[in-house]
N, C-alpha and C positions, 0 to 999 in steps of 0.2 A: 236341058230338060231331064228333069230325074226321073227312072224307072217307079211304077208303082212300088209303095211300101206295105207288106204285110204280115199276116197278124203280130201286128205287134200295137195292137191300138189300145192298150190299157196303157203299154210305155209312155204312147205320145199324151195321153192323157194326161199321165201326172208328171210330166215336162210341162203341157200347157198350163196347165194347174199353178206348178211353182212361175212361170214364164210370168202370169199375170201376179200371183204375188208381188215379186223381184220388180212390175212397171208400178205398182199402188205404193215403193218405198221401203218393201219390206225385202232386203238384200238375202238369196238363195245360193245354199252351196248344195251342189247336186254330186250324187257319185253315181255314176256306170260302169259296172266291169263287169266282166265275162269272158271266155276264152276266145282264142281268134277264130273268125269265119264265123260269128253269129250274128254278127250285122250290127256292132253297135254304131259304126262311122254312119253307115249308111242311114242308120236311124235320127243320128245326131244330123249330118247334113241336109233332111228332111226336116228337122225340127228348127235348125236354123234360118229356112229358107223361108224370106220375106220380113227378116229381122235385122235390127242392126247387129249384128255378131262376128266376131274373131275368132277363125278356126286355127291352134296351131297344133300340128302333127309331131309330137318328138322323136328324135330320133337316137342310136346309142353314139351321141359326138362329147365330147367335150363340154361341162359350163358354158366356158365363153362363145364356143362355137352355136349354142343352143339360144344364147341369149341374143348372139347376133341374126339368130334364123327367126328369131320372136321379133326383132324391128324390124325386118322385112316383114311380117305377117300382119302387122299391125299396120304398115305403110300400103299394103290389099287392100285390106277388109275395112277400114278405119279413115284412109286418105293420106293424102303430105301432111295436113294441115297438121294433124295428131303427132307424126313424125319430125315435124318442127319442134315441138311442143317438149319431146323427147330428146333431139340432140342428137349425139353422139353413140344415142343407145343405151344399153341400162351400164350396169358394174355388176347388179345380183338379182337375186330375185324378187326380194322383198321388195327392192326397188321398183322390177317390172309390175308384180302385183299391185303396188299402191299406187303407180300409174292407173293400171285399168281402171281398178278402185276410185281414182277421180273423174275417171274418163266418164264413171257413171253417177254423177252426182247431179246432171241437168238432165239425161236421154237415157232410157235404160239401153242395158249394152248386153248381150250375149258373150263371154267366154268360153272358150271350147279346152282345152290342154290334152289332148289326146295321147296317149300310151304314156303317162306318168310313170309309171314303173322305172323308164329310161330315165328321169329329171332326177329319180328317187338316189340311179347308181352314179349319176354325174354331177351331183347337189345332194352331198350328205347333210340329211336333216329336212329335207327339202318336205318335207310332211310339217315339220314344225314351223318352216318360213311360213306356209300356208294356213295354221292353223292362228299365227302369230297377228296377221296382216286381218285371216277373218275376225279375231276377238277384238280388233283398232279400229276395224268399219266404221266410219260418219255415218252416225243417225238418217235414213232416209236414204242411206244409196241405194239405186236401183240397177245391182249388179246377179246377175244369175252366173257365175262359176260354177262350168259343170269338168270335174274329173275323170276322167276315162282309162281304161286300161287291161289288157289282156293276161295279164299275169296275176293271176284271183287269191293267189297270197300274197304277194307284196300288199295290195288295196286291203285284204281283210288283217294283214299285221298293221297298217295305218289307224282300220275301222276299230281290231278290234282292245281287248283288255291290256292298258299301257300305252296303247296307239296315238302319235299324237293328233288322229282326228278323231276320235274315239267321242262322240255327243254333239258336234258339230254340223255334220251334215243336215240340212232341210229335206232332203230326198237324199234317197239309198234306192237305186235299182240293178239289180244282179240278175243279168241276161243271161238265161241258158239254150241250149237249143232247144229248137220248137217240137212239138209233141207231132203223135201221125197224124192228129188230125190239123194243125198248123201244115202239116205239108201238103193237105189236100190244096191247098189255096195256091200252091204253087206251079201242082201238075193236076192239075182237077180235071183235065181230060183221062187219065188214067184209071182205067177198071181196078178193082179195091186189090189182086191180085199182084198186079204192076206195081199199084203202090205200095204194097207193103214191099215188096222186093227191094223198090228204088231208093225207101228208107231205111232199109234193111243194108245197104250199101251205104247212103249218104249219108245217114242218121238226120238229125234234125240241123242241120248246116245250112240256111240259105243259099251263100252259093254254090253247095254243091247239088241243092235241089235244082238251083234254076240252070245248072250243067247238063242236067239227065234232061236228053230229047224224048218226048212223050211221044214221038213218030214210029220211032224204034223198038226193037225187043232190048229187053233188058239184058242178056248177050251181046249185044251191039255196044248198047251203054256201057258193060264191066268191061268190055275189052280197050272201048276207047277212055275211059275215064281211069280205069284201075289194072289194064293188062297192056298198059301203054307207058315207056320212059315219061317220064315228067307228065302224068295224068295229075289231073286233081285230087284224087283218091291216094294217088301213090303217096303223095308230095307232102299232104297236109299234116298228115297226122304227127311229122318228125316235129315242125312247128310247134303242132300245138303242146308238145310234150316238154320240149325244150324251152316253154316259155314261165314253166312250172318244176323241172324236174334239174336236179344237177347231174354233173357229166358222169359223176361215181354214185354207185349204190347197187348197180345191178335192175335198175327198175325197168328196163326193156324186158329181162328176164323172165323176173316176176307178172309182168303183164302177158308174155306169151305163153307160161305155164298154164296163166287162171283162161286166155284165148283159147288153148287145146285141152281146156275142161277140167284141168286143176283145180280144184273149189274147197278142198280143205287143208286146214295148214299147213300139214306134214306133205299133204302133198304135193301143195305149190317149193314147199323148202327142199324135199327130193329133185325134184323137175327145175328149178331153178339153182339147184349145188350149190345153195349159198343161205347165210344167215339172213332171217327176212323179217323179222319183227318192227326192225325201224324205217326199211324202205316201206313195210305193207302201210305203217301207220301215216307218211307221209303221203302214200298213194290215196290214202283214203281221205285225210286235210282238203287234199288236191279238187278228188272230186274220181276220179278216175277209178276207186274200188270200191264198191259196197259191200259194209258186213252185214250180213244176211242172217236172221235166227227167224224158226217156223213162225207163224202168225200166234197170237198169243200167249209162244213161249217165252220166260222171262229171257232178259241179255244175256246170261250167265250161260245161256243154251247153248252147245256148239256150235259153231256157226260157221257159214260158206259164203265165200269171196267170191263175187260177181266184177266182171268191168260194168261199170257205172256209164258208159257210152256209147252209142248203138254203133255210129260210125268204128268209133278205136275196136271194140270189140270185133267188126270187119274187118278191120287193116290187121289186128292181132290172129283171129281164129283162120283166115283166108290167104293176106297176101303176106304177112312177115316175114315168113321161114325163105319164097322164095324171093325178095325186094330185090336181088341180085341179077337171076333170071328176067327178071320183068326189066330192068334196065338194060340187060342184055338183048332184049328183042325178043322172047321170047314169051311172051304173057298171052296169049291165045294157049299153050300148054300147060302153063300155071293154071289156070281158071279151068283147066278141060280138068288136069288132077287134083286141083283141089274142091270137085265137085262138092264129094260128100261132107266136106267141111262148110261150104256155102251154104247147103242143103241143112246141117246141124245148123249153121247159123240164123238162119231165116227160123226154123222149130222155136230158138230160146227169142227173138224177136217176137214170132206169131203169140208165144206163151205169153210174154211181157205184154203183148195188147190187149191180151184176153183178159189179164187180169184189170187193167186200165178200164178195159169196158163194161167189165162185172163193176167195179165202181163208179161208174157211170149213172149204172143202171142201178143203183141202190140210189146216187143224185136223186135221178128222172121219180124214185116211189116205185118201178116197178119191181124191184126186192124191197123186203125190209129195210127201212130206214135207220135201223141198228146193227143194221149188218156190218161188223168188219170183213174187209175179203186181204187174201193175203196167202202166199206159198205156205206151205206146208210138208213136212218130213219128218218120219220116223227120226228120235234121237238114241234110242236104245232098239235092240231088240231085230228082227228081221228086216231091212231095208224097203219103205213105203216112202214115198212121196205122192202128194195131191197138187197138183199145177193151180187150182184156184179152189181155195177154203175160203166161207163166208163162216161167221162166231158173232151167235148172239149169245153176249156175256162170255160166258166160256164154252158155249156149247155149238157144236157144228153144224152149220141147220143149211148149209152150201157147200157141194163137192162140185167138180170141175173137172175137165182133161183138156187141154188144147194139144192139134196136132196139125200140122203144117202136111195132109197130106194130098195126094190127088182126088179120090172116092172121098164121099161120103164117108161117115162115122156110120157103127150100126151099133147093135141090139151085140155082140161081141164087145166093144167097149165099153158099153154102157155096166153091163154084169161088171165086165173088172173094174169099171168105178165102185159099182157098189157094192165090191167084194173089202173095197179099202174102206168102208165104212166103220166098220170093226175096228181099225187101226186107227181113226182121226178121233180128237178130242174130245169125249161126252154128247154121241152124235143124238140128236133128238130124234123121235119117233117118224117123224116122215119127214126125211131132208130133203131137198130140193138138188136135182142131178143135172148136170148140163154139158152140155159137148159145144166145144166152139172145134169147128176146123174149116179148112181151106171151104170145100163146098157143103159146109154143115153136116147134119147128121142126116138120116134117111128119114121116109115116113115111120118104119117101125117105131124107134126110139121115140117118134113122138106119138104115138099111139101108146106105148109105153108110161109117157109122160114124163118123158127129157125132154127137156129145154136143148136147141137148136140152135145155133148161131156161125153164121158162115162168117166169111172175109169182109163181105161188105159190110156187115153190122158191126163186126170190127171197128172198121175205117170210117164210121159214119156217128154224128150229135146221139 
């Protein structure tokens, strides 16, 4: 029995979508990838289930070794009968491929090939056997081939310009991890509080959401998930970096510079001691760095290098420096010192949602519907930054502050918002002020006429 599946019901949607295609005669090649731990297996073996379908899982072996782990997989899910039919097993791919490929010319049939990336390093070409075999399709098969894989360049050098699946695929779905409010669905006993914390740790990771006990203080949870030898917190992150990242470049470096606040370029390249032009821009391919310029300032703007991922951004601004320590037995000390770093980390989390929700709320009509929202900073001149700027046209007509702190906001931040009005882009005549924090703002500020917005409003549609 499978665990409930969730949000992810747009995916299953247009899996089902192609699914019925693929039985009406019209043959689907489907692609999913995303990094590991975002649930595409477990979305796939929900999508399979109650169909005729072949799931095979690859692994880093050999060709042959791979092709003989495919007639077993096919002698599963499929029967002897099919396995007769086969013989001795394939010789190659193309071979295995125009097998399935007939298998589905009376019954539509379900495909699965999971972690492709591996078929890709042990079957050179192996993007072209497949690209080969779909353009030979018999009229009327009813095959859904869905390709899967965790290594989000290899699939997008496949996907994209020269690639040789590049026009092929009937479905493209590119799974990332789930937003805060995706994770409400997971821990939705937890007060808005809790959960930003919990995501604030996990990031949007499935299973590392459904690891965090919602019985527990979130103390409880970072010691045993993340200040624990072999936590899931500790463990993941090397995975998912090495599934993307090669063994030279310096890119752990450069990831822990921009984790302890490095954000401009001279300054991740001081803090990393090393040339970083070509590892930042592969970080950024990857998925892992965002170039960041003020809301709209043109690209040419100087720009600040954010981690692109809530979790890595934990594992980098929290537990990297000590990974050592924490396998040593010691991670109840780690987490005690590296409070105020946890404490900074949750602020740039709490700020990222806030901006999420000012765009929400321009969605929902309750700001303007022209409203762009978006960071903002001084590029010349005395040092200003605005945590959430709304630009109608060019003009500033939404200032922002979000703070991750205990108390209430008051009539004190509100002034220093709109002391920084001056500094933001062609601010209109009466802009609209708003404080998002932990327990919102006070009454003052809103008899003032701020706008008000705690944790829960946050974390909530």
């Amino acid at each position: 029995m499978l665990e409930p599946l969730l949000d992810r019901e747009l995916e299953v949607r247009r899996l089902e979508e192609a699914w019925s295609s693929a039985q009406r005669g019209k043959a689907q090649l489907a692609i999913l990838w995303g990094r590991r731990r975002v649930g595409k297996t477990f979305l796939l073996a929900h999508f399979a289930a109650g169909k005729r379908a072949m799931f095979f899982a690859a692994t880093q072996q050999a060709e042959a070794v791979e092709l003989r782990r495919l007639h077993e997989s096919i002698a599963r899910d499929l029967g002897t009968t099919s396995v007769e039919l086969i013989g001795g097993g394939f010789t190659n791919w193309e071979a295995a491929l125009r097998f399935l490929a007939a298998s589905a010319r009376e019954e539509p049939l379900l495909v699965i090939l999971d972690e492709v990336p591996y078929l890709a390093r042990s079957t050179p070409g192996f993007a072209s056997v497949v690209q080969s075999t779909w353009d030979h399709l018999t009229r009327g098969t009813r095959l859904m081939l869905v390709l899967t894989g965790s290594s989000v360049g290899t699939i997008e050098s496949m996907l994209g310009a020269g690639g040789a699946l590049r026009g092929r695929p009937t479905l493209s779905i590119r799974m990332d991890p789930i937003d805060l409010l995706g994770a409400r669905a997971f821990l939705s006993g937890l007060p808005a509080r809790q959960l930003m914390e919990a995501y604030a740790a996990c990031g949007g990771y499935p299973l590392h959401l459904k690891s965090w006990d919602a019985r527990v203080s979130t103390q409880t949870n970072l010691l045993r998930l993340a200040g624990t030898a072999g936590g899931i917190l500790v463990e993941d992150a090397e995975g998912i970096l090495n599934e993307e990242l090669p063994d030279v470049g310096g890119y752990p470096r450069i990831l822990a510079a921009i984790g302890r606040g490095r954000t401009r370029l001279s300054q991740i390249a001081n803090e990393a001691d090393q040339r970083i032009e070509h590892p930042l821009s592969i970080l950024q391919r990857a998925g892992f760095v965002r170039r960041s310029v003020p809301v709209g300032a043109p690209r040419r703007a100087r720009p600040l290098y954010e981690l692109n991922d809530t979790y890595l951004a934990f594992w980098f601004t929290v537990l990297y420096a000590d990974l050592a320590h924490v396998a040593g037995g010691q991670g109840r000390a780690v987490l005690a010192r590296r409070k105020s770093e946890w404490e900074r980390h949750l602020g740039w989390v709490f700020e990222e949602q806030a901006r999420a929700h000012a765009a929400r709320l321009v969605g929902a009509g309750e700001l303007p519907k022209d409203l762009v929202v978006g960071k903002w900073w001084a590029s010349t001149g005395p040092p200003c930054e605005i945590d959430i700027l709304g630009l109608r046209g060019s003009r500033a007509a939404l200032l922002g502050e979000a703070r991750w702190q205990a108390r209430p906001l008051g009539m004190r931040d509100l002034r220093a918002l709109q002391q920084k009005a001056a500094r933001a882009p062609s601010p209109i005549d009466d802009p609209v002020y708003a404080l998002w924090g932990r327990g919102g703002a006070d009454d003052e500020v809103r008899r003032a006429g701020g706008l008000s917005f705690d944790a829960e409003a946050v974390a909530s549609d």
